[in-house]
Structures are given as structure tokens and as C-alpha cells.
TORPA-4810 file (N, C-alpha, C, O; in nm, 3 decimals):
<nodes>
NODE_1_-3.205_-1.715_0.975_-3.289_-1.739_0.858_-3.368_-1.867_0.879_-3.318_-1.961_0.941_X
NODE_2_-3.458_-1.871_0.842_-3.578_-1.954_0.893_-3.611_-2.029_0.762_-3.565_-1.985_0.657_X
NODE_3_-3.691_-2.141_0.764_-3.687_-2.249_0.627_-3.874_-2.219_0.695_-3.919_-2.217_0.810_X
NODE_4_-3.931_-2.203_0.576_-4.083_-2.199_0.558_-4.150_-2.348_0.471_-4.110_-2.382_0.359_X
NODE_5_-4.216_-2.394_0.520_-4.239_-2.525_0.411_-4.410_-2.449_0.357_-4.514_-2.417_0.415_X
NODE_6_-4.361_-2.448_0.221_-4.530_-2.421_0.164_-4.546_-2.592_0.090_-4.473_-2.655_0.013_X
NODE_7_-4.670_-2.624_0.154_-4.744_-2.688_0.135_-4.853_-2.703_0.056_-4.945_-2.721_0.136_X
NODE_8_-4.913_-2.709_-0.094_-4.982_-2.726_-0.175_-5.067_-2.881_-0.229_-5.010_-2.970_-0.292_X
NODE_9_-5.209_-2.885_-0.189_-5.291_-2.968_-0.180_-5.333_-2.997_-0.339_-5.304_-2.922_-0.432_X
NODE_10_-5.415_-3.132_-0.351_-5.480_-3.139_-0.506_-5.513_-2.997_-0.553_-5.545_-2.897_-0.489_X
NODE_11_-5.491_-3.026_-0.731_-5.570_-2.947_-0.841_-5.504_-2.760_-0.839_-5.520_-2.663_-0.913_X
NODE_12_-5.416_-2.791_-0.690_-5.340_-2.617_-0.678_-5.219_-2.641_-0.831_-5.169_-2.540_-0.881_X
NODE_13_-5.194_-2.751_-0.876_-5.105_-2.744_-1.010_-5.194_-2.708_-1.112_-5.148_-2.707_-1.226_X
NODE_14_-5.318_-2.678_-1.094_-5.398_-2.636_-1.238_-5.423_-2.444_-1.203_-5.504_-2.373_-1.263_X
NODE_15_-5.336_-2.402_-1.102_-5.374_-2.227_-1.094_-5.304_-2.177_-1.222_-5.189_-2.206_-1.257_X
NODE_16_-5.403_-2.086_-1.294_-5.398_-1.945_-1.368_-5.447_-2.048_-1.503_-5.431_-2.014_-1.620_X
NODE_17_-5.526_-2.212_-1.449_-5.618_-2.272_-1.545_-5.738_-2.247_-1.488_-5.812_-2.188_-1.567_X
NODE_18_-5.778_-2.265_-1.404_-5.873_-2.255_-1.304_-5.983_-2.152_-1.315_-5.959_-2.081_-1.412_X
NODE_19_-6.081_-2.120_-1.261_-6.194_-2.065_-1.204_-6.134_-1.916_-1.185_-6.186_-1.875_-1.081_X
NODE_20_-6.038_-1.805_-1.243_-5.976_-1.684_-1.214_-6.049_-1.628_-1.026_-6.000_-1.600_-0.916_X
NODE_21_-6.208_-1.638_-1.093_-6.280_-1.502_-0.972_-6.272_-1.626_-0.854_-6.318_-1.577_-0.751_X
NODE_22_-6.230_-1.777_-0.828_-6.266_-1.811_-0.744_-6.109_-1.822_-0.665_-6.087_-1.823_-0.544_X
NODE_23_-5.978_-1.832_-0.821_-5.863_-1.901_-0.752_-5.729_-1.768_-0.792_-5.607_-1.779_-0.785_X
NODE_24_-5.816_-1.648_-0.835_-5.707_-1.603_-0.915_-5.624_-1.590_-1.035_-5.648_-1.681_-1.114_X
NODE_25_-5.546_-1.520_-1.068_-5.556_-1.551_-1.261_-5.351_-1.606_-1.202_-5.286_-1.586_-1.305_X
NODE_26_-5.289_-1.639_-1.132_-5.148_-1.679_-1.128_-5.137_-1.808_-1.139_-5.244_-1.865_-1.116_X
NODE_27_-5.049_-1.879_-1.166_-4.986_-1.990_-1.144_-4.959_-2.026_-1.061_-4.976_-1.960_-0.959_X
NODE_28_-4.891_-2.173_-1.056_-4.832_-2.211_-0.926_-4.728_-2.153_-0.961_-4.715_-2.041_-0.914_X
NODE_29_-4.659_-2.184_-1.018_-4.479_-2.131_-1.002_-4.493_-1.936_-0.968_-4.429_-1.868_-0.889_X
NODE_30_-4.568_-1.910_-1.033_-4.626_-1.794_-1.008_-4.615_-1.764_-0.849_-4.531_-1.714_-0.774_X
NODE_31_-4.707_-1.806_-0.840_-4.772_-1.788_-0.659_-4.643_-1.834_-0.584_-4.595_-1.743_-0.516_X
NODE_32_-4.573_-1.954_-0.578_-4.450_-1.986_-0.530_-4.332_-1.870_-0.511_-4.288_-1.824_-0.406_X
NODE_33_-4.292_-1.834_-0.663_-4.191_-1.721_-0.642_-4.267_-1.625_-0.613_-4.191_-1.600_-0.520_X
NODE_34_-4.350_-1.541_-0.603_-4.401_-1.444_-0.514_-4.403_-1.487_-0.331_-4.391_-1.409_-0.236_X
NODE_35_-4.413_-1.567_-0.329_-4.431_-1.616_-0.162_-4.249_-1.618_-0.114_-4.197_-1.579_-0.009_X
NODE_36_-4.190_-1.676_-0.234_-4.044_-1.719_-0.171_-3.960_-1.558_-0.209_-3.850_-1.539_-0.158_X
NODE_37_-4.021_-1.451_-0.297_-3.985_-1.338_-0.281_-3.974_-1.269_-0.151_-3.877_-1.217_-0.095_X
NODE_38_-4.149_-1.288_-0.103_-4.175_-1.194_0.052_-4.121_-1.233_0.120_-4.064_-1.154_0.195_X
NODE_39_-4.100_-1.384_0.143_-4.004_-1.494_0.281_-3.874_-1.428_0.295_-3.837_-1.391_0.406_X
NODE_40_-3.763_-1.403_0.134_-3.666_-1.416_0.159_-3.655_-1.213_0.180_-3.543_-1.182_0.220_X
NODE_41_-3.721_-1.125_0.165_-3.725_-1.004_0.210_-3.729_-0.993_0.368_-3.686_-0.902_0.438_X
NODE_42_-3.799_-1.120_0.408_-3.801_-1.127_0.561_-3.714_-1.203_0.601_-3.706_-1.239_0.718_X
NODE_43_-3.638_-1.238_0.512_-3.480_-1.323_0.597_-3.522_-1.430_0.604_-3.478_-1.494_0.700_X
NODE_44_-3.626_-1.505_0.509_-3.675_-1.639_0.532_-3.643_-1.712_0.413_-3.592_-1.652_0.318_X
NODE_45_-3.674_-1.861_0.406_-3.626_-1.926_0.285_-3.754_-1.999_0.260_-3.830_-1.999_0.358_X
NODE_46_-3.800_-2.066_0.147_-3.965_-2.141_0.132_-3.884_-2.267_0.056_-3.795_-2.255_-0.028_X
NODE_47_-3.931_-2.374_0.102_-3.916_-2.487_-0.010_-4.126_-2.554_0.011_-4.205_-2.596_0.095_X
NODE_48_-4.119_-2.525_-0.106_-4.246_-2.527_-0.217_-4.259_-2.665_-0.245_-4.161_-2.724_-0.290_X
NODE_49_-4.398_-2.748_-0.220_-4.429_-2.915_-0.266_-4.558_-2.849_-0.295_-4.608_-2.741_-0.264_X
NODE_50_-4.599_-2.965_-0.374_-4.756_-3.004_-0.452_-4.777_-3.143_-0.490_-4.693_-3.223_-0.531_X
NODE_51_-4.891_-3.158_-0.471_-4.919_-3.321_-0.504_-5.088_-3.333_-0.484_-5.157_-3.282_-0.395_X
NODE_52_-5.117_-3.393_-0.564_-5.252_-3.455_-0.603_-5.284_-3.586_-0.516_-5.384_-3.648_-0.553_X
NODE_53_-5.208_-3.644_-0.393_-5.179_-3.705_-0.336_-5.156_-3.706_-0.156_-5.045_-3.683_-0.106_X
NODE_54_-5.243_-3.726_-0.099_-5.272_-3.706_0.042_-5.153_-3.768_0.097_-5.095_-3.698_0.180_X
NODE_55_-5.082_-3.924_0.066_-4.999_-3.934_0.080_-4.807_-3.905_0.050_-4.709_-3.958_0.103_X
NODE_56_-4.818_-3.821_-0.034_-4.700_-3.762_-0.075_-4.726_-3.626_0.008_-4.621_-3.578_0.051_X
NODE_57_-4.817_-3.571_0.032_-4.815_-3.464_0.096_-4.739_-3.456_0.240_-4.664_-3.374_0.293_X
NODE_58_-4.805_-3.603_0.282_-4.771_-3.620_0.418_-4.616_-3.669_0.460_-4.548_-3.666_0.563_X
NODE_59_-4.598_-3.723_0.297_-4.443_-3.820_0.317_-4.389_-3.693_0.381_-4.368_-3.655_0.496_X
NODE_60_-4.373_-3.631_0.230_-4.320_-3.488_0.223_-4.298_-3.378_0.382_-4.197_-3.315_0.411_X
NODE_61_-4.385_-3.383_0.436_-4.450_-3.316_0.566_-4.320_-3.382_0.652_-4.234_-3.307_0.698_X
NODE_62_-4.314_-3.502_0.665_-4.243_-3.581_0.767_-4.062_-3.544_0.769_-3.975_-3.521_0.853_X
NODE_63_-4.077_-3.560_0.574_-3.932_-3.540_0.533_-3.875_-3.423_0.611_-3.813_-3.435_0.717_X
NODE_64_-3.900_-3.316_0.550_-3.911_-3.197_0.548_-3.916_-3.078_0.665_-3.892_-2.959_0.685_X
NODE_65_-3.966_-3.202_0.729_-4.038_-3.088_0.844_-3.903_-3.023_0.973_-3.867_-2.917_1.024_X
NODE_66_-3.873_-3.150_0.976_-3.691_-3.160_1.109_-3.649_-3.016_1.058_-3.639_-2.931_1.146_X
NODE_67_-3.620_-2.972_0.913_-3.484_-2.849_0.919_-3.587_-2.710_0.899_-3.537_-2.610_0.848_X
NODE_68_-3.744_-2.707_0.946_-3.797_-2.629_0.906_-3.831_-2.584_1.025_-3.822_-2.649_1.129_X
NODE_69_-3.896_-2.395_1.006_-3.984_-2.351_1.162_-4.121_-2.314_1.126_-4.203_-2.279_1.210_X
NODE_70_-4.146_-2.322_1.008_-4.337_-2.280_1.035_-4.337_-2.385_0.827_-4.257_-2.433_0.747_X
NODE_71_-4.495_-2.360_0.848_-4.565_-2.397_0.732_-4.693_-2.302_0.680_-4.780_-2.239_0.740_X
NODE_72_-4.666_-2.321_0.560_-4.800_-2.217_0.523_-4.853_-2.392_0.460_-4.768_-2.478_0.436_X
NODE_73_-4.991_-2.414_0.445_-5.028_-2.520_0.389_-5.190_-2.470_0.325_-5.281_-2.407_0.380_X
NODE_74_-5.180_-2.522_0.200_-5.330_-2.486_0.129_-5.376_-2.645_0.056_-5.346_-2.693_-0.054_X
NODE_75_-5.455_-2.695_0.161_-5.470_-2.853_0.158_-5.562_-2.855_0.039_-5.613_-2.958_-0.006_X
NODE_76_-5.576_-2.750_-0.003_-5.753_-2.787_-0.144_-5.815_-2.867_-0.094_-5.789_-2.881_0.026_X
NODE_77_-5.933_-2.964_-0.156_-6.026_-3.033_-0.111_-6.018_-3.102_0.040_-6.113_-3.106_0.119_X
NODE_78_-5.807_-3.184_0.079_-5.818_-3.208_0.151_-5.854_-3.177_0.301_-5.867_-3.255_0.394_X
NODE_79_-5.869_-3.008_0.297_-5.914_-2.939_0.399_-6.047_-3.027_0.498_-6.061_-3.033_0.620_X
NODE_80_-6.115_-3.078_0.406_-6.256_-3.115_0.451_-6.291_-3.258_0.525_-6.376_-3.301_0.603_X
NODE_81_-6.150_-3.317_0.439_-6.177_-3.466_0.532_-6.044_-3.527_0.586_-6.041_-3.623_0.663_X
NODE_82_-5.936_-3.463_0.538_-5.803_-3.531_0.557_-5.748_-3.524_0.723_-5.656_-3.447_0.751_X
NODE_83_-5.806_-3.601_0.820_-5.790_-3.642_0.951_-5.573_-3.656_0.892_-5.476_-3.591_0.932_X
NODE_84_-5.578_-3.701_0.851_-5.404_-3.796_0.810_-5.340_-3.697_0.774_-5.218_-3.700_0.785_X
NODE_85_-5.420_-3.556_0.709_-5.267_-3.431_0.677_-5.287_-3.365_0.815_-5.196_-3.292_0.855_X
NODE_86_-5.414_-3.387_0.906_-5.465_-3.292_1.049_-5.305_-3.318_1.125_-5.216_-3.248_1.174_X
NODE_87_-5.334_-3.479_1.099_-5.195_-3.546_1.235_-5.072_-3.475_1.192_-4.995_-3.400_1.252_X
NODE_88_-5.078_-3.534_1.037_-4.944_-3.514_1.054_-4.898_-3.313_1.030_-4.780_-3.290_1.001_X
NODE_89_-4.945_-3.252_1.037_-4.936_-3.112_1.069_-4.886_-3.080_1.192_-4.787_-3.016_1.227_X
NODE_90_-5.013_-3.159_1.277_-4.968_-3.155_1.452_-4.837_-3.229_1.480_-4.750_-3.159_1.531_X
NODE_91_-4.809_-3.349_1.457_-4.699_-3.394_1.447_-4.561_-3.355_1.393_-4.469_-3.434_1.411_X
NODE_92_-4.537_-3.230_1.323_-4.440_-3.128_1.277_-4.392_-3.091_1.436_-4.279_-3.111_1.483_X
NODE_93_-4.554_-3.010_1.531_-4.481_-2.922_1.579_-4.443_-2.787_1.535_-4.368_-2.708_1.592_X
NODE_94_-4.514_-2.773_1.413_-4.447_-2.643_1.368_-4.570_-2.557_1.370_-4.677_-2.618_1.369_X
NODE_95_-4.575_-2.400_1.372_-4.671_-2.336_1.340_-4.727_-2.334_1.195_-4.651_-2.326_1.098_X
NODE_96_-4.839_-2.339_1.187_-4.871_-2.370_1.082_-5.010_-2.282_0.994_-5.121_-2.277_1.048_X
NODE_97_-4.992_-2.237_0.897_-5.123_-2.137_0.866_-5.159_-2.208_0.758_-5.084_-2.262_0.677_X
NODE_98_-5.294_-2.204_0.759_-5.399_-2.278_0.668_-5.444_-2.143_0.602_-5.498_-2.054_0.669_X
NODE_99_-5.412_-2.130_0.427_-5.472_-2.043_0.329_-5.548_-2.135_0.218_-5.548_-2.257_0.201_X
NODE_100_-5.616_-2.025_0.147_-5.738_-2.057_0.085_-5.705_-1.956_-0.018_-5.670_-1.845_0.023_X
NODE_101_-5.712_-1.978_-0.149_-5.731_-1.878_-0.208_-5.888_-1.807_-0.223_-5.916_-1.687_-0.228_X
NODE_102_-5.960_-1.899_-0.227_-6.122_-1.852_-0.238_-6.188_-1.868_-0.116_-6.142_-1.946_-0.033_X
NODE_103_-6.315_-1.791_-0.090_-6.337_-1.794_0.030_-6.460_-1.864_0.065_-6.579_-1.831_0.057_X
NODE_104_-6.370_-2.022_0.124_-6.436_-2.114_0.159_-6.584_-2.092_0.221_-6.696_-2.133_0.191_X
NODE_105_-6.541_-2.025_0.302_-6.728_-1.988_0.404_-6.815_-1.923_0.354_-6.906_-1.886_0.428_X
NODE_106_-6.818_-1.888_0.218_-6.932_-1.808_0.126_-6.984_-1.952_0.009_-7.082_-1.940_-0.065_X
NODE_107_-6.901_-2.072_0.015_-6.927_-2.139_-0.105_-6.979_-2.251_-0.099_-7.080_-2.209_-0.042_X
NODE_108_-6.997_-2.349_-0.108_-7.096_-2.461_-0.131_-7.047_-2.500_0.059_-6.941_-2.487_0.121_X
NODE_109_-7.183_-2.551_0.096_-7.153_-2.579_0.252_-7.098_-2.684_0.305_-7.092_-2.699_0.427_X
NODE_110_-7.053_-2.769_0.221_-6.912_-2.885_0.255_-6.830_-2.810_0.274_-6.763_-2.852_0.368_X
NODE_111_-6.773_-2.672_0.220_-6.675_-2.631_0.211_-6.654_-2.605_0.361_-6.565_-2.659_0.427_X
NODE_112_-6.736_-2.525_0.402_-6.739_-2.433_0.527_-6.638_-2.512_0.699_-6.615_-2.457_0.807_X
NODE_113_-6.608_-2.632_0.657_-6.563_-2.726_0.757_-6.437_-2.780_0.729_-6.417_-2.872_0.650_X
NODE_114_-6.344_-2.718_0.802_-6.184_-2.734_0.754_-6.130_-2.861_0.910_-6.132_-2.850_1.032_X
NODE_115_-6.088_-2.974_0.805_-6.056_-3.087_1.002_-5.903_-3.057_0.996_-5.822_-3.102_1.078_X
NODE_116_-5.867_-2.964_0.874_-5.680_-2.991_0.936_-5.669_-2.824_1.022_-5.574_-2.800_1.097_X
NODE_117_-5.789_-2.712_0.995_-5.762_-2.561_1.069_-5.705_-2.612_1.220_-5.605_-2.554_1.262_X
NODE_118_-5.765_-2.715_1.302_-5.753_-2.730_1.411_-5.606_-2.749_1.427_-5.563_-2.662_1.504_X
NODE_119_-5.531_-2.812_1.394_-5.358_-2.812_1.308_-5.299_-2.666_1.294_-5.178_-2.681_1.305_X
NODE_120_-5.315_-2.592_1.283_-5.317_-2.445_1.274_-5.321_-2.365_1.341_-5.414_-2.390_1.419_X
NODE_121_-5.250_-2.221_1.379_-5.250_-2.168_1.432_-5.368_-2.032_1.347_-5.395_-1.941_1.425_X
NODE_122_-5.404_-2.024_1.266_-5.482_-1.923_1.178_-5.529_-2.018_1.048_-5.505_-2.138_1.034_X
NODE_123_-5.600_-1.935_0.963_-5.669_-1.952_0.873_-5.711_-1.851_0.835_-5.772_-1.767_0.902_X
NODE_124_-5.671_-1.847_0.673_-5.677_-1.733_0.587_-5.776_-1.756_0.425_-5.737_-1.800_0.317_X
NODE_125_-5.880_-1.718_0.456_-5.931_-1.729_0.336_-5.992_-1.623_0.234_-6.027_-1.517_0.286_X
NODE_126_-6.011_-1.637_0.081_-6.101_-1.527_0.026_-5.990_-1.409_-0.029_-6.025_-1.309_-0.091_X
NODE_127_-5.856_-1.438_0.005_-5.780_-1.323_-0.031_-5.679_-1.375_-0.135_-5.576_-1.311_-0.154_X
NODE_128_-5.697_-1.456_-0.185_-5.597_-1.479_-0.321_-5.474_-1.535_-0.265_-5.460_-1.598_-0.160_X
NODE_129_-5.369_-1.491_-0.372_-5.249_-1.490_-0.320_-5.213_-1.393_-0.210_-5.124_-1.428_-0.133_X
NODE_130_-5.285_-1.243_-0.186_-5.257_-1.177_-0.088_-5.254_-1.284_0.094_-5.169_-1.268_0.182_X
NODE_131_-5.351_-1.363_0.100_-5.325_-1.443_0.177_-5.224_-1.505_0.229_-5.191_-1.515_0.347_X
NODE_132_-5.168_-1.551_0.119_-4.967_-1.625_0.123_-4.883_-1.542_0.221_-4.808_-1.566_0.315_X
NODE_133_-4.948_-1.387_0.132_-4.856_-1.305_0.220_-4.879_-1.277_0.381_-4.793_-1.280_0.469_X
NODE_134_-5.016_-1.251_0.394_-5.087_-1.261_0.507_-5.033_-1.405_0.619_-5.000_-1.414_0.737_X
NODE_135_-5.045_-1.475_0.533_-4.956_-1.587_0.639_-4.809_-1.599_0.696_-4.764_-1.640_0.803_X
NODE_136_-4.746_-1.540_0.570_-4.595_-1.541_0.644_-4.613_-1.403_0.715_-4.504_-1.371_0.763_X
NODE_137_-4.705_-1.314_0.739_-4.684_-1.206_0.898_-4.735_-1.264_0.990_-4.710_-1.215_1.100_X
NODE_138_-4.821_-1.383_0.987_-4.898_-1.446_1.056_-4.779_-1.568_1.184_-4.769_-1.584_1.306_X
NODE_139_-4.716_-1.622_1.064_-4.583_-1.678_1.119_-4.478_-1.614_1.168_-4.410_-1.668_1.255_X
NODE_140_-4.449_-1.489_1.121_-4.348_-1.413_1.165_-4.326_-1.419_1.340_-4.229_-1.479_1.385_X
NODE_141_-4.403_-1.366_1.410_-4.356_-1.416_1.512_-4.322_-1.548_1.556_-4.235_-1.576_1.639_X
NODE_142_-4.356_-1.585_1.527_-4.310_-1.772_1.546_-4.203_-1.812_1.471_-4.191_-1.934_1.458_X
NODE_143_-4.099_-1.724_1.404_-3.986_-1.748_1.364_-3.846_-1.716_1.390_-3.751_-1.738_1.314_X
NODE_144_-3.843_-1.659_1.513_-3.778_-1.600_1.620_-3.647_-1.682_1.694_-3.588_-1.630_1.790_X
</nodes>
């Protein structure tokens, strides 16, 4: 059994307040137990963070990371400039999938430029929460 770290970036604590057609009509706790549903159907376990905070993200990342084998991570805004969640992603060591609930490359053209994807083994955008799921098959082999 495998430990999944989901990773949640700024303003992901305001889902099923949000923009529905851009972020979906769920919650976080929502979106969480649906993700830690599919994990643990696959013999996997998720421990779930959020923070409005580039640096708690990263504490978190460091903590966390030793008893874990992959990450799903949805950095929100920090996708675009956060060099400091890029490292410390690479610095896990772990496989790691970058989701989106909305689909970044159709929307304002800051968006279109992700510096932590390179951190990543994939990138999933435009599919909602179906994405979440899309990522843990994405990791699945890498949990072996």
C-alpha cells in the first residue's frame, strides 16, 4: 500500500465557491474524499494539505514526503512562478502529477506557462476532478 501526497495550492479552499464552468461545482473535502476513495480502491492511501501559502506548501512537501511514493499536486496560481514548490517537488524524488481543474492553455496567456510541470512526470488539465482520477492511473505505475 502506497501513501499518495495530494497537494493543494492557493484559493483550491474556496472549490464549489468558485467559478463552477471553470473549477467545477465540488468542494475541497469533496474532491479529497473522492480522490482518497479511488487511491484506497487501488490499495493506496492519500494524505490531503492546502494552504494559501507557498511556504507551508513546501514545509509540508519536505515533512511528508520520506513515508510517501508519488504526489498528485494542483499548485493554483503557484503553477506560474513558484521556482521554490519546482525544487522542492524535484527534491521529493517522488513522481509527481501536476492537475488543473480548468484548462489552463485555453485561458488568459500567463496561464499557459507552468515552471513547477518540469517537476512532473505529466500534466493534466481541463478535466475537473476527473483529472485527480486521471492522475492516480498516471502514478500507478510508479507505485510498484
Amino acid at each position: 500500500m502506497a501513501t499518495i501526497l495530494l497537494l493543494h495550492g492557493p484559493n483550491l479552499n474556496q472549490l464549489g465557491k468558485r467559478d463552477a464552468a471553470q473549477y467545477g461545482s465540488l468542494s475541497l473535502p469533496a474532491l479529497e474524499a473522492l480522490v482518497k476513495k479511488e487511491a484506497e480502491a487501488r490499495g493506496h492511501t492519500v494524505k490531503a494539505f492546502q494552504s494559501n501559502h507557498e511556504g507551508a506548501l513546501i514545509d509540508w512537501l519536505q515533512k511528508e514526503s520520506e513515508g510517501a511514493r508519488g504526489i498528485i499536486v494542483n499548485p493554483g496560481a503557484l503553477t506560474h512562478y513558484s521556482y521554490a514548490l519546482h525544487d522542492a517537488l524535484l527534491d521529493t524524488k517522488l513522481p509527481a502529477v501536476e492537475v488543473h481543474l480548468s484548462d489552463i492553455i485555453s485561458r488568459e496567456s500567463w496561464r499557459t506557462v507552468s515552471v513547477t510541470a518540469p517537476a512532473c512526470i505529466a500534466q493534466i488539465s481541463g478535466k475537473k476532478e476527473h483529472g485527480y482520477i486521471e492522475a492516480l492511473e498516471t502514478l500507478a505505475p510508479h507505485l510498484q
